[in-house]
C-alpha positions in Angstrom: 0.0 0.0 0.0 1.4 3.3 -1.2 0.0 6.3 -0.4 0.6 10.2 -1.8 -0.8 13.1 -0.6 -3.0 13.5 -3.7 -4.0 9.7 -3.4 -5.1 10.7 0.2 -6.9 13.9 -0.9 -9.7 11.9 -2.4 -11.1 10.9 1.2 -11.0 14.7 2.4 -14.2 14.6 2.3 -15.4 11.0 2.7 -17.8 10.2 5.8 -16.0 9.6 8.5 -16.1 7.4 10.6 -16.6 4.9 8.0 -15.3 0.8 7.2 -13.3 0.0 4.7 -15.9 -0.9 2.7 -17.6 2.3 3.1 -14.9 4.0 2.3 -14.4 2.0 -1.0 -17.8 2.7 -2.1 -17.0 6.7 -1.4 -14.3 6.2 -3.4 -15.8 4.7 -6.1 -18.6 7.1 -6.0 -16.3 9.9 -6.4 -14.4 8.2 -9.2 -11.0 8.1 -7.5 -8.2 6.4 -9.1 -8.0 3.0 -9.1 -4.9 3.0 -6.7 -6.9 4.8 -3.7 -9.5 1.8 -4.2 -6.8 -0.8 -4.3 -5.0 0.6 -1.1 -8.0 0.4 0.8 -8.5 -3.0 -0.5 -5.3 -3.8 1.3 -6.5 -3.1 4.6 -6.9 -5.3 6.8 -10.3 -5.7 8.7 -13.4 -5.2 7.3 -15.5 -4.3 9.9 -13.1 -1.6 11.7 -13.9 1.5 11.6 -11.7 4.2 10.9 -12.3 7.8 12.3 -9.8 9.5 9.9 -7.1 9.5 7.2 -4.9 9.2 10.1 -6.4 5.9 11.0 -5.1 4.2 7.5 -2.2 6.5 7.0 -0.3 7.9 10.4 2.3 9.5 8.2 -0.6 12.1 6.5 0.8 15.3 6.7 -1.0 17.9 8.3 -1.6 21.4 7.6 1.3 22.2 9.9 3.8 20.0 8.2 3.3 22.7 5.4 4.0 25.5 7.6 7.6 27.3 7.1 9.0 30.2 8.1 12.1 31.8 7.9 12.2 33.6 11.0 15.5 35.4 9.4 13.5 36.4 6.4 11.1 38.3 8.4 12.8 40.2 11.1 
């Protein structure tokens, strides 16, 4: 399972909390590429459910992780 941040973008907006199979079906719906569909595919318990992209992907950066500043720059 291989995940992008553009791969990940497609479940912004899918209804969380939600099962894998839930989320397939969003992503489906939506007309994701196929390689969202197959990563959720890969996961491993159907019947879990998964309150975020966090839940399937820990390493989904954040809105901070985009934050930089060059303190330098501005003072």
């Amino acid at each position: 399972m291989i995940w992008t941040v553009e791969l990940a973008s497609y479940l912004d907006d899918a209804p969380w909390p939600a099962t894998r199979d839930e989320l397939i079906d969003y992503a489906d719906r939506i007309g994701a590429p196929l390689e969202v569909i197959e990563n959720l595919k890969e996961l491993e318990d159907d019947d879990e459910i998964y309150e975020t992209i966090e839940d399937i992907w820990p390493d989904y950066p954040s809105d901070e992780d985009f934050f930089f500043m060059d303190e330098d720059e501005y003072t």
